[in-house]
C-alpha positions as CSV (number, residue, x, y, z in Angstrom):
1,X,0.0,0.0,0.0
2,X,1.2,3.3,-0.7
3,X,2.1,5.9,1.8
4,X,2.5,10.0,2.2
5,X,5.2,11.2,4.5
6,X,4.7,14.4,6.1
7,X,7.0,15.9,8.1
8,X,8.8,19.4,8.4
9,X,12.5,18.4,9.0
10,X,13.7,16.4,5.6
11,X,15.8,14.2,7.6
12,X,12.8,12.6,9.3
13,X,11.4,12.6,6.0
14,X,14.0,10.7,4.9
15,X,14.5,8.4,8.2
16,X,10.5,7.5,7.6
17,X,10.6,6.6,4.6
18,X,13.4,4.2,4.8
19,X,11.5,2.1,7.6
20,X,8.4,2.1,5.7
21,X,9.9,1.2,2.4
22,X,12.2,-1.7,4.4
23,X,9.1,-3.0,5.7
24,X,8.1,-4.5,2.3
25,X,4.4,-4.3,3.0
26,X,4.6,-0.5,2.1
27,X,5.8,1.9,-0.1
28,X,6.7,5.4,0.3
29,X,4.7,7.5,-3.0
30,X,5.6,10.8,-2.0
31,X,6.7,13.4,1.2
32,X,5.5,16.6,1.8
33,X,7.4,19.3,4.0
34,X,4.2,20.7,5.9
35,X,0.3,20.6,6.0
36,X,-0.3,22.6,2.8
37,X,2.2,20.5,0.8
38,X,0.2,17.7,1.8
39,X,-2.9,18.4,0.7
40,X,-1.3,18.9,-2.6
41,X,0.6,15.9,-2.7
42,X,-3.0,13.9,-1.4
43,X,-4.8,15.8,-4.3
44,X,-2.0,14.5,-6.5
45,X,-1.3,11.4,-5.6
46,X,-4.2,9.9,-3.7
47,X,-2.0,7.9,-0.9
48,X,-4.0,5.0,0.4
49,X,-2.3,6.0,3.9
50,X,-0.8,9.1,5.8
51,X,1.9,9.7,8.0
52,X,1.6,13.1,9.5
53,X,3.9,14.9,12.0
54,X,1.9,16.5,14.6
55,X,3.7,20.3,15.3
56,X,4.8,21.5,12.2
57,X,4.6,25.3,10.9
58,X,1.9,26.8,8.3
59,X,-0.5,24.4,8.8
60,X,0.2,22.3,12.1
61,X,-1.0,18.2,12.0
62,X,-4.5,18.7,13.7
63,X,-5.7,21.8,11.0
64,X,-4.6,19.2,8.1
65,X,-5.7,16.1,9.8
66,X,-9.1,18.1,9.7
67,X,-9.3,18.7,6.6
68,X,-7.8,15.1,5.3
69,X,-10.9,13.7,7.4
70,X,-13.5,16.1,5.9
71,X,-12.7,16.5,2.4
72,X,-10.3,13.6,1.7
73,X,-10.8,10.6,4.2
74,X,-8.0,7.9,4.5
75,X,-6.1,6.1,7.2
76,X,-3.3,8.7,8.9
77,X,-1.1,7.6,11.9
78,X,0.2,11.0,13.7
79,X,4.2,10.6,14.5
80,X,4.3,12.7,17.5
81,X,7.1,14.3,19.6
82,X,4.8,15.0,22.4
83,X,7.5,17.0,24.3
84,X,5.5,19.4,26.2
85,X,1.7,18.9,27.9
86,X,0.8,21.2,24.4
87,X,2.3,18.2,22.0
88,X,0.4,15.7,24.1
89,X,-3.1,17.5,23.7
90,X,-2.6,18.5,20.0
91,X,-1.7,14.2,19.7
92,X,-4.5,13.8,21.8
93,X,-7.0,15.8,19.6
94,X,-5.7,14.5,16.4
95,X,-7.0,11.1,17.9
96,X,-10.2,12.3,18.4
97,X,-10.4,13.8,15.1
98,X,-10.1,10.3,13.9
99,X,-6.3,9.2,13.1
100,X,-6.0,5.8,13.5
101,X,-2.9,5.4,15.9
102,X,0.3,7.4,16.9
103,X,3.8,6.6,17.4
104,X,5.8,8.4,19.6
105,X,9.2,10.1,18.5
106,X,11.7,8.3,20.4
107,X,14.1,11.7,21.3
108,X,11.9,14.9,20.2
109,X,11.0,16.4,16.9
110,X,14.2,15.3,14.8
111,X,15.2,11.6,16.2
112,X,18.3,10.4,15.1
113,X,17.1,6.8,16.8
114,X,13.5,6.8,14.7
115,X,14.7,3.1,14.4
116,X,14.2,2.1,17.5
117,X,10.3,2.5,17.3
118,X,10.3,1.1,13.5
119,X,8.1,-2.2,14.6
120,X,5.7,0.2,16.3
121,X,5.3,2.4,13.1
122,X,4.9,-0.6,10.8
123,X,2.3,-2.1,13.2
124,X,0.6,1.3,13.1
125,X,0.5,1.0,9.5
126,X,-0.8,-2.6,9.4
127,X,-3.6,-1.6,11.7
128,X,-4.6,1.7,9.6
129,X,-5.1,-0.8,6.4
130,X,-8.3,-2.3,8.6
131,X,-9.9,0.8,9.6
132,X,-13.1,1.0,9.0
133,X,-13.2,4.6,7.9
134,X,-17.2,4.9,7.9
135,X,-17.5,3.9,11.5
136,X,-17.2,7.3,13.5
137,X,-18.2,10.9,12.2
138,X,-15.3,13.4,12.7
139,X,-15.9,15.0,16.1
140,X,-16.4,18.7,16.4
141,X,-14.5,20.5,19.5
142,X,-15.9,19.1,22.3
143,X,-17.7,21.7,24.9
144,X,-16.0,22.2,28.0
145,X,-18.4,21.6,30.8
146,X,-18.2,24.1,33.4
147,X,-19.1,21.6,36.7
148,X,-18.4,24.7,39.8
149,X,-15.9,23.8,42.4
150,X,-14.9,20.0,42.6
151,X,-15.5,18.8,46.1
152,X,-15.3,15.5,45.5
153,X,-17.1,12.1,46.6
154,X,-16.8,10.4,50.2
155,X,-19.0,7.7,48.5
156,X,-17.5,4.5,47.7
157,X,-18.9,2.9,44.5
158,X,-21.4,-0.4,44.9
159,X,-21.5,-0.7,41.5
160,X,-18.8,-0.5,38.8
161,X,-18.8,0.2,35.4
162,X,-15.1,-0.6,33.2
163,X,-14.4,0.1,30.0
164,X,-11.7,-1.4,27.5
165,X,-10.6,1.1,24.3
166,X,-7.5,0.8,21.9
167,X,-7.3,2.0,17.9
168,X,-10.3,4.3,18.0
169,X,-10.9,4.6,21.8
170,X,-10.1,8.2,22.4
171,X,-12.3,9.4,19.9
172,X,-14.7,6.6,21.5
173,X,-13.7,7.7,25.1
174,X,-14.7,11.4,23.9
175,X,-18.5,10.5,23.0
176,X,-19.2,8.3,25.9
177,X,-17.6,9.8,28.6
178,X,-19.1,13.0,28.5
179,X,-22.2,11.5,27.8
180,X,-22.7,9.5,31.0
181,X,-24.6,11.8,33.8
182,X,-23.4,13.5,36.9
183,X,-25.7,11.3,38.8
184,X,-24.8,7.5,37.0
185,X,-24.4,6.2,40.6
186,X,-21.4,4.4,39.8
187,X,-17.4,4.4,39.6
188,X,-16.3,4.4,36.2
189,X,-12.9,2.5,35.5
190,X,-11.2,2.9,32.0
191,X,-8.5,1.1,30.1
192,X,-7.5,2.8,27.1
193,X,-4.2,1.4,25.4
194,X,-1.6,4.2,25.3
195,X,1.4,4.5,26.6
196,X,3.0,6.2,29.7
197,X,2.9,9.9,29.3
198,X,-0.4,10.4,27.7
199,X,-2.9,8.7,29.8
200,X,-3.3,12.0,32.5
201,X,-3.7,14.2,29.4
202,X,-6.6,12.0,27.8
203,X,-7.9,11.8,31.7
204,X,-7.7,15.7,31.7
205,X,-9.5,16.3,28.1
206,X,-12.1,14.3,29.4
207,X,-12.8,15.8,32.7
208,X,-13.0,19.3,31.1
209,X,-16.0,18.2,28.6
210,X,-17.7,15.5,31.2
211,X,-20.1,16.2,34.0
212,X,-18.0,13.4,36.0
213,X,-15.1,14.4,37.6
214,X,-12.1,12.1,35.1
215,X,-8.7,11.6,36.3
216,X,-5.8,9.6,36.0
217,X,-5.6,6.8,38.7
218,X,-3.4,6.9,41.9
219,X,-2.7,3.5,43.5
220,X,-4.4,2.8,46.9
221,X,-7.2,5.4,46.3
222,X,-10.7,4.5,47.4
223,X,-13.1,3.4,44.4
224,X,-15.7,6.1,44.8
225,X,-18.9,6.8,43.1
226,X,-19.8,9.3,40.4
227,X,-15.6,9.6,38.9
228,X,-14.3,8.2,36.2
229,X,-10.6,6.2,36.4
230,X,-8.4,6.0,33.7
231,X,-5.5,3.5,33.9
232,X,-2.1,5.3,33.7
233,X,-0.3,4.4,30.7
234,X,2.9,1.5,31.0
235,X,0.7,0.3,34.2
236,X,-1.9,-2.5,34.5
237,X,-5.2,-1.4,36.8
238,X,-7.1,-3.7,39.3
239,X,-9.5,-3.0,42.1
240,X,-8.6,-5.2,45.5
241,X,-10.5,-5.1,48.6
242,X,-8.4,-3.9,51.6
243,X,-10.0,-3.8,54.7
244,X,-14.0,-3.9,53.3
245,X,-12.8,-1.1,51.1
246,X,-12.5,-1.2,47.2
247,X,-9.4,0.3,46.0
248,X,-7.2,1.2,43.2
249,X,-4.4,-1.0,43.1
250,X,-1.5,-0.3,40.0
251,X,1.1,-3.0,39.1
252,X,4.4,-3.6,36.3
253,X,3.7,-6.6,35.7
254,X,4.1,-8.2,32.4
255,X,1.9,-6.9,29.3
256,X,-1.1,-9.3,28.1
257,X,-2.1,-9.2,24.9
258,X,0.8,-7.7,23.9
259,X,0.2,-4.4,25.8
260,X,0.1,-2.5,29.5
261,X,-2.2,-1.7,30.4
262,X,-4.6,-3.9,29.4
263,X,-8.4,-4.7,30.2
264,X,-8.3,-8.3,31.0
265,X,-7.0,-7.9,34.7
266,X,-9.3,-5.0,35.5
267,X,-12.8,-6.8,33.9
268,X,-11.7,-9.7,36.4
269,X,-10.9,-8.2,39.1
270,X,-14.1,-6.3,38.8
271,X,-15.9,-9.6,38.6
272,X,-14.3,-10.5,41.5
273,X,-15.2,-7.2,43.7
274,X,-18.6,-6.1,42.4
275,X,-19.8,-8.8,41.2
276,X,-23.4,-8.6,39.6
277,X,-23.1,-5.0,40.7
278,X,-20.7,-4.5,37.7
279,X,-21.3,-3.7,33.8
280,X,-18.4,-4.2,30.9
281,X,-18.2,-2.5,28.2
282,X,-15.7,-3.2,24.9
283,X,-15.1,-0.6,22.7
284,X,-13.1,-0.1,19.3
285,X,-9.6,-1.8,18.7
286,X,-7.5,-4.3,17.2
287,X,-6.8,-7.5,19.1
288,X,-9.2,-9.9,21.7
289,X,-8.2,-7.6,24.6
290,X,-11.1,-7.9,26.9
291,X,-13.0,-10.6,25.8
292,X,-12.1,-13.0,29.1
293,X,-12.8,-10.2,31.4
294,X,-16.1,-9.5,29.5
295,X,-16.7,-13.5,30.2
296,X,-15.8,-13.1,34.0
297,X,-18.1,-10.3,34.8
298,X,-21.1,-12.1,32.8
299,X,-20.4,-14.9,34.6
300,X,-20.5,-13.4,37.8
301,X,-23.6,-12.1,36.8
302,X,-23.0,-8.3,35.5
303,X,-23.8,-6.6,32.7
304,X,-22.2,-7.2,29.0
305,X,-22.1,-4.2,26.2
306,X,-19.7,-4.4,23.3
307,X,-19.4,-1.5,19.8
308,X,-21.8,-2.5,17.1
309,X,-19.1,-3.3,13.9
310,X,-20.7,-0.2,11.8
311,X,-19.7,2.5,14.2
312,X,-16.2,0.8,15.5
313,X,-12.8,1.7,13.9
314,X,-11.7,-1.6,14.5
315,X,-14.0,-4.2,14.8
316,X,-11.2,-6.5,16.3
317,X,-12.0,-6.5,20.1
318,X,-15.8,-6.0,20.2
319,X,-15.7,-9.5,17.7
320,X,-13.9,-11.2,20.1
321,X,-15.6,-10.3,23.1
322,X,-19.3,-10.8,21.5
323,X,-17.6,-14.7,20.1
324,X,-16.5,-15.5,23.6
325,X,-19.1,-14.7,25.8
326,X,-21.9,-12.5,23.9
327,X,-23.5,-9.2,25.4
328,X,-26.4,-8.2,26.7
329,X,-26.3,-5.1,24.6
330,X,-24.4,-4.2,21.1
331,X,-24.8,-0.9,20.5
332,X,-23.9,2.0,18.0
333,X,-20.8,4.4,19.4
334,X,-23.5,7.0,20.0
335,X,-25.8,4.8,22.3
336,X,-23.6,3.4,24.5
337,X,-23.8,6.1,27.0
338,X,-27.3,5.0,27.2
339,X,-27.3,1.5,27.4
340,X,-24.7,1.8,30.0
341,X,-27.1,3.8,31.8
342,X,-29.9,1.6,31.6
343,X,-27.7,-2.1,32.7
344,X,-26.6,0.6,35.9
345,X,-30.1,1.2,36.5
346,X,-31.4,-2.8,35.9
347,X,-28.5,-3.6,38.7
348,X,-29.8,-0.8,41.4
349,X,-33.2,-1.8,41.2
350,X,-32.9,-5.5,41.1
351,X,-30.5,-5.7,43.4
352,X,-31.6,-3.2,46.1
């Protein structure tokens, strides 16, 4: 498949296009030097996929991811620096805007070590061949919610509601999330694949367009009603009882599936804490991440929900969690928020 490289420094440029063309899977049809080069070299050339640096001057990566989305759709990965909090939120909106995947620059803008993520950019490639383009609408700037003071919740969670996310999820993460009400009556535990670095900007995005207060997690902290967790990045999540309390417990263990965190050990140890007090809910991504935790908290007699195939970005996760254990629910993107909602609801009353 052919592939644009857009980048503002010609040695990265350059460095790019050697790993994709080595890969043999790909090949490099053109580079363009900065947003508006690009468009002209998409016009041109019609790429089947996009790599696009996310900082660069004239037109940065989010203004031309924009426009690639609205006017031109195709498959872009987002090669990031991410340097400063400002790099992780323009990555972070370019996600949401609907590029498939990013890859982290290994030293900053120009990386004289590009190599050493070269598997992670091919994979990103690989993955951006399966997207399912039609799935998700482009998503306008989300509203920032204005909640008033945040004076937090004394009340610990008796019911739990975890999501798993990966290719797809922040833009996922950014319709559900802030579509859940102030009042759900439950804690709210998220694993979103991503690495170390960009998890407590995600949490942060989402808190300032949610009515629930989002943040990163902090090991040992009491699971509490009414807030969302998001798994930090480079750390599996669980919830433990210690002393008749849930809590937040973080760990370095080995990556499953292939990645850390991952939404296997959290789904179970749900299971294991809540119980039929507990709803799971798959979302967008490659791979079968989920799908046994999704079994553990049906079997304990929660609540199932997994992404219809039309509205998922990657159908891969949602597949294998509806194969191995089914769902109560399969819902579009846009009703999730809902059905999640209503399984919370089912629990309360039927279980009061």
């Amino acid at each position: 498949m052919s592939v644009l490289v857009v980048d503002d420094s010609a040695f990265m440029r350059r460095v790019i296009s050697e790993v994709i063309d080595a890969s043999g899977e790909f090949h490099v049809i053109g580079t363009a030097r900065n947003g508006m080069d690009a468009l002209k070299q998409i016009d041109q050339l019609n790429p089947d996929l996009v790599t696009l640096d996310v900082e660069m001057p004239e037109l940065d990566g989010v203004q031309t991811l924009g426009y690639i989305m609205s006017e031109t759709p195709r498959p872009v990965v987002m090669l990031s620096a991410a340097a400063t909090r400002g790099g992780v939120d323009l990555t972070l909106r370019c996600l949401e805007l609907g590029a498939v995947d990013f890859v982290r620059k290994p030293s900053g803008h120009i990386s004289l070590d590009l190599e050493r993520v070269s598997e992670l950019l091919i994979g990103a490639l690989r993955t951006a061949r399966e997207v399912n383009l039609r799935g998700v609408d482009l998503l306008a700037r989300p509203k920032l919610v204005d909640r008033g003071p945040d004076v937090g919740s004394t009340v610990h969670a008796d019911i739990a509601i975890v999501i798993a996310a990966s290719t797809g999820g922040p833009r996922a993460l950014a319709e559900v999330i802030p579509n859940l009400p102030a009042d759900v009556n439950a804690a709210v535990l998220v694993v979103q694949h991503m690495p170390a670095g960009f998890t407590q900007g995600l949490a942060q995005r989402l808190d300032a367009m949610s009515h629930l207060h989002v943040s990163e997690a902090q090991a040992n902290e009491a699971v509490e009603s009414n807030r969302v967790y998001i798994a930090p990045g480079g750390r599996h999540m669980r919830v433990v009882r210690h002393e008749g309390v849930r809590r937040i417990a973080l760990d370095d263990l080995p990556a499953i599936h292939g990645v850390r965190p991952a939404a296997d050990p959290l789904f179970t140890s749900v299971a294991a804490t809540f119980g039929r007090r507990s709803v799971g809910v798959v979302l967008t991504g490659m791979g079968r991440d989920g799908a046994v935790g999704l079994h553990a908290i049906r079997k304990a007699g929660g609540g199932a929900i997994v992404q219809d195939k039309a509205s998922s970005t990657i159908y891969g996760m949602p597949l294998a969690a509806l194969l191995h254990t089914g769902a109560d629910v399969q819902a579009r993107l846009s009703d999730i928020a809902a059905a999640i909602q209503q399984l919370v609801n089912a629990r309360r009353t039927v279980l009061s």
